[in-house]
DOVEXMI-98370 format. One record per residue (C-alpha): residue in three letters; x, y, z. Coordinates in steps of 0.2 Angstrom, whole numbers, plus 5000, padded with zeros to 4 digits. Example, Ala and Ser with C-alpha at 12.3 -4.5 7.8 and 13.67 -1.06 7.14 Angstrom:
REM residues 2
<rec><res>Ala</res><px>5062</px><py>4978</py><pz>5039</pz></rec>
<rec><res>Ser</res><px>5068</px><py>4995</py><pz>5036</pz></rec>
REM end
This chain:
REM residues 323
<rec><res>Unk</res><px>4934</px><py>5052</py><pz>5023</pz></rec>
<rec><res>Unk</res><px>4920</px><py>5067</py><pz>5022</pz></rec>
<rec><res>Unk</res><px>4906</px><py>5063</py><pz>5012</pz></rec>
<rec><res>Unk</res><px>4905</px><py>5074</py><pz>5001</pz></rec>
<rec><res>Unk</res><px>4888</px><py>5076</py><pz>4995</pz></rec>
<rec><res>Unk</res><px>4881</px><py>5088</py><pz>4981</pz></rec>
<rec><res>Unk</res><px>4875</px><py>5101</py><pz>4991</pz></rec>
<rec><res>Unk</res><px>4865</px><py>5109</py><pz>4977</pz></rec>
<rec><res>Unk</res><px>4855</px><py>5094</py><pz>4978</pz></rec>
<rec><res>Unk</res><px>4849</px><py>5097</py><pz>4998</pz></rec>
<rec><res>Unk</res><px>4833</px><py>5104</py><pz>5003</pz></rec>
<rec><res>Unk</res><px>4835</px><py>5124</py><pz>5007</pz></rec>
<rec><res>Unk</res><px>4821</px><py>5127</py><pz>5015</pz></rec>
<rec><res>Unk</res><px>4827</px><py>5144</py><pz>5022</pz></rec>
<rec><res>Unk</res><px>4827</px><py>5152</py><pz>5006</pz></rec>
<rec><res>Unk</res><px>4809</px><py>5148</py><pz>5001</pz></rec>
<rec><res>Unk</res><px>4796</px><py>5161</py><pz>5002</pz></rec>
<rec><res>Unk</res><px>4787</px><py>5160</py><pz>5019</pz></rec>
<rec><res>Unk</res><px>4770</px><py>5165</py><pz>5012</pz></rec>
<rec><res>Unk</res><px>4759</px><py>5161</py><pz>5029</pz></rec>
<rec><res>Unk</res><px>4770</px><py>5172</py><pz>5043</pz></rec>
<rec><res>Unk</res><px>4779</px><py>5188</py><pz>5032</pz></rec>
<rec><res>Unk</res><px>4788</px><py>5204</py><pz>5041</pz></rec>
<rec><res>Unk</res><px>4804</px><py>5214</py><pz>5042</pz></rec>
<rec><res>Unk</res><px>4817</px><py>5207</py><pz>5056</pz></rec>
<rec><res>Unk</res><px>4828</px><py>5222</py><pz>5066</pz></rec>
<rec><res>Unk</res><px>4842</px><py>5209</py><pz>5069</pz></rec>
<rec><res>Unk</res><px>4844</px><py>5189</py><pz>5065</pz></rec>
<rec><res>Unk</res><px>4862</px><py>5179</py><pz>5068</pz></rec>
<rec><res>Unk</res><px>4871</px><py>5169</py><pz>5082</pz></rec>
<rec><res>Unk</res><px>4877</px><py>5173</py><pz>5100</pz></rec>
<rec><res>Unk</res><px>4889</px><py>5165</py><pz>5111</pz></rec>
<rec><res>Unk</res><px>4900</px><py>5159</py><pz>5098</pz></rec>
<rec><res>Unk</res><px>4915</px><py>5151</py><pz>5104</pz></rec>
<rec><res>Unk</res><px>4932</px><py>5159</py><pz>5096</pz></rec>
<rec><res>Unk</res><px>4947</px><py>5162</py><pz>5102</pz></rec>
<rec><res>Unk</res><px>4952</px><py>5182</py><pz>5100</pz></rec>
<rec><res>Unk</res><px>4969</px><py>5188</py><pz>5092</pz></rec>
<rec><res>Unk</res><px>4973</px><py>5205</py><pz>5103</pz></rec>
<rec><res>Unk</res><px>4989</px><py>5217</py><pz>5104</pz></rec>
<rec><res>Unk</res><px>4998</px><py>5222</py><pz>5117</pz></rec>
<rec><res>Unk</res><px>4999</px><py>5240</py><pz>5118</pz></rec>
<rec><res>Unk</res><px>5017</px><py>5246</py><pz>5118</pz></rec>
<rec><res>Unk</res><px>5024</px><py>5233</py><pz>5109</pz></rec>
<rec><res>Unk</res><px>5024</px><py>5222</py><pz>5096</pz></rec>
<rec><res>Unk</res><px>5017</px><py>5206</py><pz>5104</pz></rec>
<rec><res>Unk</res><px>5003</px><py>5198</py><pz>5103</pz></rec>
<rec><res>Unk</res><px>4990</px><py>5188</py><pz>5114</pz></rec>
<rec><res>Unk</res><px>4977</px><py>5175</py><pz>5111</pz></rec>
<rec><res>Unk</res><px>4960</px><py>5175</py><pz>5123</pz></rec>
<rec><res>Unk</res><px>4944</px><py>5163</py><pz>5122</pz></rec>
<rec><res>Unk</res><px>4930</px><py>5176</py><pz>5117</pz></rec>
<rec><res>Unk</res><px>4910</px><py>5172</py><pz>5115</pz></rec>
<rec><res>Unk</res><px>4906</px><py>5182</py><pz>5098</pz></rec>
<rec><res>Unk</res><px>4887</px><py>5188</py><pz>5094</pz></rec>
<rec><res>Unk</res><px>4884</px><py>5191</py><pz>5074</pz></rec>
<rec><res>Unk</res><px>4867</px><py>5198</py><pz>5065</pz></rec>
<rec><res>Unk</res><px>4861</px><py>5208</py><pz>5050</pz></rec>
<rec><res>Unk</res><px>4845</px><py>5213</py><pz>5050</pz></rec>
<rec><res>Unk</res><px>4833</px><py>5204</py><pz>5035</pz></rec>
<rec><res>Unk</res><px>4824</px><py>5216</py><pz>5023</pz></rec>
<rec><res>Unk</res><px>4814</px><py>5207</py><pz>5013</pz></rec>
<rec><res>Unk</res><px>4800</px><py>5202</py><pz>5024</pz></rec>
<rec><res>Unk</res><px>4797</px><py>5188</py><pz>5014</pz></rec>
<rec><res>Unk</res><px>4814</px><py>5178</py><pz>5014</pz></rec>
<rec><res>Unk</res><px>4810</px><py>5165</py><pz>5029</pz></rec>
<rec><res>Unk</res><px>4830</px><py>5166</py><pz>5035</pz></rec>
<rec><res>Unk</res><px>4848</px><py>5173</py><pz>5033</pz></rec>
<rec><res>Unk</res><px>4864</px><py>5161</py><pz>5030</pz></rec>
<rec><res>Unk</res><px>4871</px><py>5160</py><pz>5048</pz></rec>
<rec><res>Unk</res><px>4884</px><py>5148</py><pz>5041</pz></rec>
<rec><res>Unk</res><px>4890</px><py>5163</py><pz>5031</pz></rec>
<rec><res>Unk</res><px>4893</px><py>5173</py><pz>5044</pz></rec>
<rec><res>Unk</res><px>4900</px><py>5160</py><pz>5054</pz></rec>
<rec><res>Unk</res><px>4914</px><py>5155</py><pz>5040</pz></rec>
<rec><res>Unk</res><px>4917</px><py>5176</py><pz>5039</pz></rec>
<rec><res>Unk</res><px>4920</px><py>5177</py><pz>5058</pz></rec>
<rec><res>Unk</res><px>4931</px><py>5163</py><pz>5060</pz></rec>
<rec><res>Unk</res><px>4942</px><py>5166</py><pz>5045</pz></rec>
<rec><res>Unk</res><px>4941</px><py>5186</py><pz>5049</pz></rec>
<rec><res>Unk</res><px>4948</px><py>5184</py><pz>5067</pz></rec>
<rec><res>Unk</res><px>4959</px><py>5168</py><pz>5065</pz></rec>
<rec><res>Unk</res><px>4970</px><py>5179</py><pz>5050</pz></rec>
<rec><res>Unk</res><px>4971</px><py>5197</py><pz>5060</pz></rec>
<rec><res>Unk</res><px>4971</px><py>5204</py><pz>5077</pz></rec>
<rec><res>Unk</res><px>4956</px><py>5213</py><pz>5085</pz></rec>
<rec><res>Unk</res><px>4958</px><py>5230</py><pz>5077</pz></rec>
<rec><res>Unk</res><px>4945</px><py>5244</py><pz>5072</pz></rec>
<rec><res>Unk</res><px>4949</px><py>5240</py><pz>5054</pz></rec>
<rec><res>Unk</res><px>4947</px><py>5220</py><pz>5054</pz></rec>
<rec><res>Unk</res><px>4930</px><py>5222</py><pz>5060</pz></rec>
<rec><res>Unk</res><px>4925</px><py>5234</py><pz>5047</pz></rec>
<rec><res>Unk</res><px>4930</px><py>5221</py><pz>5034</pz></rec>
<rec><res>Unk</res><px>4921</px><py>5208</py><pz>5043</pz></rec>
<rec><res>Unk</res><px>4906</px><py>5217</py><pz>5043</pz></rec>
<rec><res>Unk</res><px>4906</px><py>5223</py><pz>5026</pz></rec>
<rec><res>Unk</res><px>4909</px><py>5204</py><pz>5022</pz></rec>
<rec><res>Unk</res><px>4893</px><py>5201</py><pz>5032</pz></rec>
<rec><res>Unk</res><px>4885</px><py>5213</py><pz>5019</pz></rec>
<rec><res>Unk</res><px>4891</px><py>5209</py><pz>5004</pz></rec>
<rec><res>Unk</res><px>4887</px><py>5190</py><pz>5008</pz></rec>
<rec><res>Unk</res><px>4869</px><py>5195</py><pz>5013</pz></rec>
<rec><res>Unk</res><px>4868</px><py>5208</py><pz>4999</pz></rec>
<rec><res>Unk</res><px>4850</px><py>5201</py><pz>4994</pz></rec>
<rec><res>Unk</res><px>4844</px><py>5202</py><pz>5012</pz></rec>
<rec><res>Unk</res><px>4852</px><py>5215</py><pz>5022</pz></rec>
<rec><res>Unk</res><px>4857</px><py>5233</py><pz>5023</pz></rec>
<rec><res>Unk</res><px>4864</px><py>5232</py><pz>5043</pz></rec>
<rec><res>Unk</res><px>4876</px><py>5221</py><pz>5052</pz></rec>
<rec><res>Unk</res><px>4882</px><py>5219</py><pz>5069</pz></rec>
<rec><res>Unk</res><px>4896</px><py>5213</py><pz>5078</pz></rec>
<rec><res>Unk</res><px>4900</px><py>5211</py><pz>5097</pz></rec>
<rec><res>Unk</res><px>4915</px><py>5201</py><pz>5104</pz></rec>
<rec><res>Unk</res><px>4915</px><py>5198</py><pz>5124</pz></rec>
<rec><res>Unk</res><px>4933</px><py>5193</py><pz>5129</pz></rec>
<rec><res>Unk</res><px>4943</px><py>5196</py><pz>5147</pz></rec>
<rec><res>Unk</res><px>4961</px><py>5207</py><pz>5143</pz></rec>
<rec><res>Unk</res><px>4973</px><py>5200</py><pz>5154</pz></rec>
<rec><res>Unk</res><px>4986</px><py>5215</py><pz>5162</pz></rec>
<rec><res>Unk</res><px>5002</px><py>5210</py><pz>5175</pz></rec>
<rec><res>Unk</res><px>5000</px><py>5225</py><pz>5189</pz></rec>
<rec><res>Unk</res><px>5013</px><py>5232</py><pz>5201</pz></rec>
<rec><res>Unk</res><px>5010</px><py>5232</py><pz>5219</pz></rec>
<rec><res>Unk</res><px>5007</px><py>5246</py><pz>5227</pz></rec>
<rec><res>Unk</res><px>5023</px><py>5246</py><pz>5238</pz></rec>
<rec><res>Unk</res><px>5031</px><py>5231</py><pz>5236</pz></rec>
<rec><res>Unk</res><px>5042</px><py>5224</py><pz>5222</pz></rec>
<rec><res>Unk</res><px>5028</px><py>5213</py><pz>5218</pz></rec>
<rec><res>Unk</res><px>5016</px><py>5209</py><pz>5203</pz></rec>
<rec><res>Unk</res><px>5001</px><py>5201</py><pz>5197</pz></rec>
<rec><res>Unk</res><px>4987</px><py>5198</py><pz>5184</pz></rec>
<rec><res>Unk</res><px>4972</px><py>5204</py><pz>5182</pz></rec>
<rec><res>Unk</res><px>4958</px><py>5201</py><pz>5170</pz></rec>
<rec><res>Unk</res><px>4948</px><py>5214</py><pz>5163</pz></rec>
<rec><res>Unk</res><px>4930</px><py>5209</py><pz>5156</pz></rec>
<rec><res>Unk</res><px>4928</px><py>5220</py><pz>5140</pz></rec>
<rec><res>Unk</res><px>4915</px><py>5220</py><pz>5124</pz></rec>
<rec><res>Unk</res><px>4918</px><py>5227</py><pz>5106</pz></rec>
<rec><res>Unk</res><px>4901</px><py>5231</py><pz>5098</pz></rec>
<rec><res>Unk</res><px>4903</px><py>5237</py><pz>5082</pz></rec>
<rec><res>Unk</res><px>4889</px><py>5239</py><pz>5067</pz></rec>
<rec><res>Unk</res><px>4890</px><py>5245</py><pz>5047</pz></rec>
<rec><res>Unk</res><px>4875</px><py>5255</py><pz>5038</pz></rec>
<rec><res>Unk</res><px>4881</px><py>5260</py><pz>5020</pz></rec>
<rec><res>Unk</res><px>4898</px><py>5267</py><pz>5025</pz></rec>
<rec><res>Unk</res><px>4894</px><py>5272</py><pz>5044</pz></rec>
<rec><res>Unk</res><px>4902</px><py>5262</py><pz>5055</pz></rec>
<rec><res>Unk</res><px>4899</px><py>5264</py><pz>5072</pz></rec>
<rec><res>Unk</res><px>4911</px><py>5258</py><pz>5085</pz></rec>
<rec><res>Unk</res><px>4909</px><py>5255</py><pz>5105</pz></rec>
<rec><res>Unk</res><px>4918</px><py>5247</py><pz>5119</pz></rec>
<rec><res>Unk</res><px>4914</px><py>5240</py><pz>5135</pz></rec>
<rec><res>Unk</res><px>4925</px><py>5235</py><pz>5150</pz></rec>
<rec><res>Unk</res><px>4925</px><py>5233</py><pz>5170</pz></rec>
<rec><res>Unk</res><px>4934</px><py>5238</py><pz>5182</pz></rec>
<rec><res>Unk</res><px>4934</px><py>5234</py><pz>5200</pz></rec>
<rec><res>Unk</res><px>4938</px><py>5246</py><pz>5215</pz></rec>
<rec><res>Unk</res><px>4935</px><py>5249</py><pz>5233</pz></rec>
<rec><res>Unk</res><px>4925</px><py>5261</py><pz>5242</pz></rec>
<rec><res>Unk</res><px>4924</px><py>5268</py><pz>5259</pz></rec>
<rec><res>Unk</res><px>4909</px><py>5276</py><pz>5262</pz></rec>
<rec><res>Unk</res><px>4913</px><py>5294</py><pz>5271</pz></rec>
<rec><res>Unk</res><px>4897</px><py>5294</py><pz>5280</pz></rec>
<rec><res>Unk</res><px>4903</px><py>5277</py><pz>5290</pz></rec>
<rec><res>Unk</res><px>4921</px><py>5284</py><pz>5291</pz></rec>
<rec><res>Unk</res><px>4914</px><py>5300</py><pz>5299</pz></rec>
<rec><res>Unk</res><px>4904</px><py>5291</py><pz>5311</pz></rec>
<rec><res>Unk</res><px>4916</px><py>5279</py><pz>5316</pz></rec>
<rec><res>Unk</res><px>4926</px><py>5294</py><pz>5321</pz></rec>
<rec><res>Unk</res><px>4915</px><py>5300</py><pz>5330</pz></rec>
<rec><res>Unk</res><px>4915</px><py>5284</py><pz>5339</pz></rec>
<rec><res>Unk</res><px>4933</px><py>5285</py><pz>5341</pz></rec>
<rec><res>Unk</res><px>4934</px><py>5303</py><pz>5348</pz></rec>
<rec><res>Unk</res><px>4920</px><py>5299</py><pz>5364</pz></rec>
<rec><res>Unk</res><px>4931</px><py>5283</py><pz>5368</pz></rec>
<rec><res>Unk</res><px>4946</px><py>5295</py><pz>5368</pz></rec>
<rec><res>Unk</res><px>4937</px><py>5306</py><pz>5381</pz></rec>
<rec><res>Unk</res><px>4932</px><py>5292</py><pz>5392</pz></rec>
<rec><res>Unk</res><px>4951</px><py>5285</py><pz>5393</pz></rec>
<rec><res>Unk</res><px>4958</px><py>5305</py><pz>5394</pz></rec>
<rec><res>Unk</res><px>4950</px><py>5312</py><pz>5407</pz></rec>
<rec><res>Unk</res><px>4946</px><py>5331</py><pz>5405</pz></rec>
<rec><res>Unk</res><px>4960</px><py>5345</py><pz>5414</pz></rec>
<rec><res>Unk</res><px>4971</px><py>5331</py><pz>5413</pz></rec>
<rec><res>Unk</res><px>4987</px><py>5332</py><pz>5406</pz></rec>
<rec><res>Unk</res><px>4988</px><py>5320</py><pz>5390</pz></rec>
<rec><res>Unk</res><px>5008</px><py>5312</py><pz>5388</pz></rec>
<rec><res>Unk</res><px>5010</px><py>5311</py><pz>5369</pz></rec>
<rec><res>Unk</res><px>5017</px><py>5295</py><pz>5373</pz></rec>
<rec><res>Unk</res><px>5003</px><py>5287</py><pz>5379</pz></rec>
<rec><res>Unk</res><px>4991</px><py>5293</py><pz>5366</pz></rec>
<rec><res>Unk</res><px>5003</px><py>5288</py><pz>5355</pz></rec>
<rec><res>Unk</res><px>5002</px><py>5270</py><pz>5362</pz></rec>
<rec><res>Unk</res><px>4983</px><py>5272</py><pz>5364</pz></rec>
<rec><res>Unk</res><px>4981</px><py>5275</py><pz>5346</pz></rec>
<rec><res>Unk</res><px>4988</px><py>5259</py><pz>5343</pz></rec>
<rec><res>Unk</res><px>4977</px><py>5248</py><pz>5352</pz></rec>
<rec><res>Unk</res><px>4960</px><py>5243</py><pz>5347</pz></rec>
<rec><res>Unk</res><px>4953</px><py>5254</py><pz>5360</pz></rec>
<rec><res>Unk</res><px>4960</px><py>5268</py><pz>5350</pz></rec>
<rec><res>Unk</res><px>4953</px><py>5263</py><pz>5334</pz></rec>
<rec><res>Unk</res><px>4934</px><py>5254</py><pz>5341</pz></rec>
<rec><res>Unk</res><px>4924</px><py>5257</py><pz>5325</pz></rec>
<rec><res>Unk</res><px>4928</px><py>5258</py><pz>5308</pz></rec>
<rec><res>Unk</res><px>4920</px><py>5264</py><pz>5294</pz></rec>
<rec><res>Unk</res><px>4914</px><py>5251</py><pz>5278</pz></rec>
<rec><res>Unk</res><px>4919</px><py>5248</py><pz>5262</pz></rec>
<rec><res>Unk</res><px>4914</px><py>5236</py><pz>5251</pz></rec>
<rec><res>Unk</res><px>4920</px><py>5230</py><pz>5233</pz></rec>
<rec><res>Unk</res><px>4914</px><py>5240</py><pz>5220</pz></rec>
<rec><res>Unk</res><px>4912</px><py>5240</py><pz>5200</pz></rec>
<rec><res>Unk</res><px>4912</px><py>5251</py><pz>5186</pz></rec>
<rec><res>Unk</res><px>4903</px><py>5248</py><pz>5171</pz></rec>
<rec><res>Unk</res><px>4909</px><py>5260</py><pz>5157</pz></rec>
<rec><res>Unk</res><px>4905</px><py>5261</py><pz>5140</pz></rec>
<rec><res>Unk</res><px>4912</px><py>5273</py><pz>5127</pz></rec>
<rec><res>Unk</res><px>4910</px><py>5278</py><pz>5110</pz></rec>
<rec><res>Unk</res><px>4926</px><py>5280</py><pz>5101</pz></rec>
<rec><res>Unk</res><px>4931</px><py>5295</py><pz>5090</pz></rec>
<rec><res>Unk</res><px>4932</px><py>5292</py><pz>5071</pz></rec>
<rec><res>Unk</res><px>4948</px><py>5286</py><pz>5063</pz></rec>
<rec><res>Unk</res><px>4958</px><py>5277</py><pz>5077</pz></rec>
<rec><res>Unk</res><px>4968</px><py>5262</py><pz>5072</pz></rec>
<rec><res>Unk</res><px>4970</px><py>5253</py><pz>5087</pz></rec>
<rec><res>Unk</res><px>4959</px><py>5249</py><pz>5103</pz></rec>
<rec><res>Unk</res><px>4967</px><py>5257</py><pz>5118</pz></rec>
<rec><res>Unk</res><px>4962</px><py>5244</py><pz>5132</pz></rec>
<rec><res>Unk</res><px>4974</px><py>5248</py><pz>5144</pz></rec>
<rec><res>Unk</res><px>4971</px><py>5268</py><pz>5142</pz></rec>
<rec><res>Unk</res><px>4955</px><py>5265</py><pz>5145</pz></rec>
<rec><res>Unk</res><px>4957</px><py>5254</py><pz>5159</pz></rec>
<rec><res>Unk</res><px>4969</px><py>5268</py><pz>5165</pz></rec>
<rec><res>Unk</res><px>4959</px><py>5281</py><pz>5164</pz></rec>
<rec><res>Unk</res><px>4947</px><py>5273</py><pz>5176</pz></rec>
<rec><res>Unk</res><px>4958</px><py>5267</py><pz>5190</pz></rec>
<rec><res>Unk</res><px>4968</px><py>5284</py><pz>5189</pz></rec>
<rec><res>Unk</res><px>4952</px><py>5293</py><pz>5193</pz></rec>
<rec><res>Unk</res><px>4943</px><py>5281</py><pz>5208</pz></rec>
<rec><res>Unk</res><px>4963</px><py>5278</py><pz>5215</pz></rec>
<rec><res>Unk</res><px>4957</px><py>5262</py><pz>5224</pz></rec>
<rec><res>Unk</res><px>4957</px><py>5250</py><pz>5211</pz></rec>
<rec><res>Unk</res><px>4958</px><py>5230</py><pz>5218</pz></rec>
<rec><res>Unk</res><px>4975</px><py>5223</py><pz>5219</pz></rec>
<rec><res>Unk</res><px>4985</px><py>5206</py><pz>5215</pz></rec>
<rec><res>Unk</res><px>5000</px><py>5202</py><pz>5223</pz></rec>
<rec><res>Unk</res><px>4998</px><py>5209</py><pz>5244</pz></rec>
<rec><res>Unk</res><px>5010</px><py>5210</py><pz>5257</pz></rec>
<rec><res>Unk</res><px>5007</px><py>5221</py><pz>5273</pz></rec>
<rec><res>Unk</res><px>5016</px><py>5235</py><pz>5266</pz></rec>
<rec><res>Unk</res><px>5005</px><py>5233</py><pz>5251</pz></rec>
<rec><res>Unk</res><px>4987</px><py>5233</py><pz>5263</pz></rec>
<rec><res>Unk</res><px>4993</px><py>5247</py><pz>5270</pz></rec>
<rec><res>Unk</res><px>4996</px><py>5256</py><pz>5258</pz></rec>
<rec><res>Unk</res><px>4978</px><py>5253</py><pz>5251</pz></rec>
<rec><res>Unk</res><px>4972</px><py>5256</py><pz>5265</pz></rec>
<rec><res>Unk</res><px>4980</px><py>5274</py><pz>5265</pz></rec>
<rec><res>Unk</res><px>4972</px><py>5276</py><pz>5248</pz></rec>
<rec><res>Unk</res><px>4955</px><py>5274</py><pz>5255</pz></rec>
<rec><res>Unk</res><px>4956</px><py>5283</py><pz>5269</pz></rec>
<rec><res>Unk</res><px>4961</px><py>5297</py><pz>5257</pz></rec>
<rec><res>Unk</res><px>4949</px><py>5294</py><pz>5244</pz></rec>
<rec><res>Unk</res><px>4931</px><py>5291</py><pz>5254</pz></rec>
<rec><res>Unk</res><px>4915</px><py>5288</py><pz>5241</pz></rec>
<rec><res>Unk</res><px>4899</px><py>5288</py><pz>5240</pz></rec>
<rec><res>Unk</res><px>4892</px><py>5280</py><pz>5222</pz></rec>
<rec><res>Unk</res><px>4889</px><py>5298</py><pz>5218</pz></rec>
<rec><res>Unk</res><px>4907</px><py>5303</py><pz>5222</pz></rec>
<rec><res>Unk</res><px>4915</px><py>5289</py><pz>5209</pz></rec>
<rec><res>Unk</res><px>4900</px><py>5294</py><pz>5197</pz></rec>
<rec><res>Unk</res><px>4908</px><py>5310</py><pz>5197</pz></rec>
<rec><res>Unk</res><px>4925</px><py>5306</py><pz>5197</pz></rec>
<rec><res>Unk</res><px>4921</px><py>5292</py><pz>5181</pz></rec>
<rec><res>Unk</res><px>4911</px><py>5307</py><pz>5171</pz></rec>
<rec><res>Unk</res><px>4925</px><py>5320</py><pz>5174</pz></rec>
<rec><res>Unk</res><px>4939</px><py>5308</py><pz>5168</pz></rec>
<rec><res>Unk</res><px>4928</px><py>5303</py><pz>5153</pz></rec>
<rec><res>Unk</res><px>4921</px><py>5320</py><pz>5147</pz></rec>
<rec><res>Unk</res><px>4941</px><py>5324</py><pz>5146</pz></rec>
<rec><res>Unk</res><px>4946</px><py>5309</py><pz>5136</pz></rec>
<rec><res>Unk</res><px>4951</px><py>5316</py><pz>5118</pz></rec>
<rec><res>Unk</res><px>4949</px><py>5299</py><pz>5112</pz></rec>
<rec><res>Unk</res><px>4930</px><py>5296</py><pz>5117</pz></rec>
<rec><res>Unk</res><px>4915</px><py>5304</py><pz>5108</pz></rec>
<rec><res>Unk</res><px>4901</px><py>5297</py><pz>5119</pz></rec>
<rec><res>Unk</res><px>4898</px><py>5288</py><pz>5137</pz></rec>
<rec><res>Unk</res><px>4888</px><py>5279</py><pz>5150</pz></rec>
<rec><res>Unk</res><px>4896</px><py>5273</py><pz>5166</pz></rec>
<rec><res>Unk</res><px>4889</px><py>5266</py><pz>5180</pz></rec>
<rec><res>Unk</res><px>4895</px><py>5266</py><pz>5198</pz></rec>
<rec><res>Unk</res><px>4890</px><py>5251</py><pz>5210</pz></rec>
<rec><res>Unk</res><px>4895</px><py>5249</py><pz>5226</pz></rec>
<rec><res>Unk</res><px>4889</px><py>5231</py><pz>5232</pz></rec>
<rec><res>Unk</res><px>4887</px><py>5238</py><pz>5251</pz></rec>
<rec><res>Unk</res><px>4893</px><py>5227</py><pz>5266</pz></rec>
<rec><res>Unk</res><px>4878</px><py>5239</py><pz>5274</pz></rec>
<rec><res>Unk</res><px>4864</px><py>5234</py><pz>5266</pz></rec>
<rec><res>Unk</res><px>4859</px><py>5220</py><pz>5256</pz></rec>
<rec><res>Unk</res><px>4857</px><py>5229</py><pz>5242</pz></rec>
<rec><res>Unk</res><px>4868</px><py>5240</py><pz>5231</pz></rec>
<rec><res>Unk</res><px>4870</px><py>5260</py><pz>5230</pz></rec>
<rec><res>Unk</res><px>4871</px><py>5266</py><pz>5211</pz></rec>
<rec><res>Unk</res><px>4875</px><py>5281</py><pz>5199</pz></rec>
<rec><res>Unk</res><px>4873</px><py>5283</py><pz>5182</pz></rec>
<rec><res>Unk</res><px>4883</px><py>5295</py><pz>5172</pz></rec>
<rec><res>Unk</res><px>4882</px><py>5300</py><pz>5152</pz></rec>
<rec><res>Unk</res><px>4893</px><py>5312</py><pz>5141</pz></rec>
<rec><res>Unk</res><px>4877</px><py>5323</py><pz>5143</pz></rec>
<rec><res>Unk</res><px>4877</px><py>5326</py><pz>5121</pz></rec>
<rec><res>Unk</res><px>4863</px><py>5329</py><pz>5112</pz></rec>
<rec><res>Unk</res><px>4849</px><py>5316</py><pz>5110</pz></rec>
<rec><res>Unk</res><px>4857</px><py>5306</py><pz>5125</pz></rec>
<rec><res>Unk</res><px>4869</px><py>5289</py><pz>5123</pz></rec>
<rec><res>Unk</res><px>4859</px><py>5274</py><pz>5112</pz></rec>
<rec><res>Unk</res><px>4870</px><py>5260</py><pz>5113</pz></rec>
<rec><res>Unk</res><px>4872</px><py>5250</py><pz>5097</pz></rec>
<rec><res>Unk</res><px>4865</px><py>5234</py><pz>5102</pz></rec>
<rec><res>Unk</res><px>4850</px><py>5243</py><pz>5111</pz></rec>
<rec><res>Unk</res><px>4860</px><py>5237</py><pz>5129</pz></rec>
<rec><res>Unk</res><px>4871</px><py>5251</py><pz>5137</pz></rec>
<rec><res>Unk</res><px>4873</px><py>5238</py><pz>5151</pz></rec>
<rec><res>Unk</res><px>4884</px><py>5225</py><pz>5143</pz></rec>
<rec><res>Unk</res><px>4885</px><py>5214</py><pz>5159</pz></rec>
<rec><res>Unk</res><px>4866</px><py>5211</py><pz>5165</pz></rec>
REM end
């Protein structure tokens, strides 16, 4: 049996006045709070559950209040995402609970919620499927009545860089004169044959696996998170994205798509802004492209934004959710 105790009687030590050390505090709460995280399946009516780490804060006013009640928000979040699904309207009750349980303290709160969204994908050619995980935040934050709403996610490609490809080409094009000799005349046969050898193909360009990082600001007033939109958007735009399930047919086929969609970090850079910019759904972006180079030890980068005014300020101050 509990013992259950008169609380009233304990020691609160947070709540007494903290004379010797006084100020203001941007943001005070937990992070990496084990939770397990309610999410819908888009299309349908189903329903998914996912282990998520949760991070929760208000800010404290009053700068002479030593502490906040973290076991408030605490009984808040886990009752908030145990009864409902993850849905832009649950997490702005949850944070205007956050208020209202702080209402002495605190004018601000803050939410984010780091979870991987599980999606089945086809194979490229093959009758074949398989999962992929999707890392993705929700960052969401309450100021009187403006609530502001982001989301994170990753997504994973290939790239092929044309510079390699056009070399390697190159390569392939003086191997071809040494074998054909000049004046000669070339059977399409044996070309055809050569091409097949590893003569014919002697270099080949690199490509490496390559990640990226998007964040968005959602318009007002949507109702659900569109994960698999967004995730969409993303692979539509890069065409390489990494696969599951792989037979040969399958590994050809992405290696057609590569061949036929060669990238520097400034060319996904490019793609990932254009296919943002014309997303009705997104108010705000920054998106990184990196390609972890089989080259060089170190990585080639871009950063895009949306380009509005002011520039893009994350809501947590971070706009790289994955450090």
């Amino acid at each position: 049996m509990k013992n259950r105790s008169n609380a009233a009687g304990m020691p609160d030590i947070a709540s007494q006045p903290h004379t010797q050390l006084v100020g203001a505090l941007d943001w005070v709460g937990m992070n990496e709070i084990e939770i397990p995280i309610r999410l819908a399946v888009e299309g349908d009516d189903r329903e998914i559950q996912c282990p998520g780490r949760v991070s929760a804060f208000v800010n404290l006013d009053r700068p002479e209040v030593r502490g906040i009640h973290m076991s408030r928000l605490y009984l808040h979040l886990d009752r908030a995402l145990a009864e409902h699904r993850l849905t832009p309207m649950a997490l702005h009750h949850l944070l205007g609970d956050f208020l209202a349980s702080h209402e002495d303290l605190s004018t601000r709160a803050m939410v984010r919620i780091d979870f991987e969204y599980p999606v089945r994908r086809p194979a490229l050619s093959s009758d074949n499927s398989g999962w992929r995980v999707y890392p993705f935040s929700i960052i969401a934050s309450l100021e009187g009545r403006q609530l502001d709403m982001e989301v994170a996610f990753q997504v994973t490609y290939s790239s092929t860089c044309p510079c390699s490809a056009a070399l390697a080409r190159q390569l392939i094009q003086q191997q071809f004169e040494r074998d054909f000799s000049a004046g000669e005349t070339v059977d399409r046969d044996a070309v055809l044959a050569w091409l097949g050898t590893e003569q014919g193909i002697m270099a080949t360009p690199h490509s490496q696996r390559s990640s990226a990082d998007v964040r968005v600001r959602m318009a007002p007033d949507f109702e659900a998170f569109p994960f698999i939109d967004l995730i969409d958007t993303i692979e539509d735009a890069l065409k390489t994205p990494v696969q599951t399930a792989v037979k040969r047919e399958d590994e050809q086929e992405f290696a057609r798509l590569n061949g036929r969609n060669l990238m520097f970090c400034e060319d996904a850079g490019r793609r990932v802004q254009r296919a943002l910019n014309d997303h009705p759904r997104i108010a705000d972006f920054w998106a990184r492209c990196r390609h972890f180079e089989s080259l060089h030890p170190h990585n080639a980068v871009a950063i895009v934004t949306k380009g509005v005014e002011d520039g893009y300020k994350p809501i947590d101050g971070h706009p790289d959710g994955w450090h």
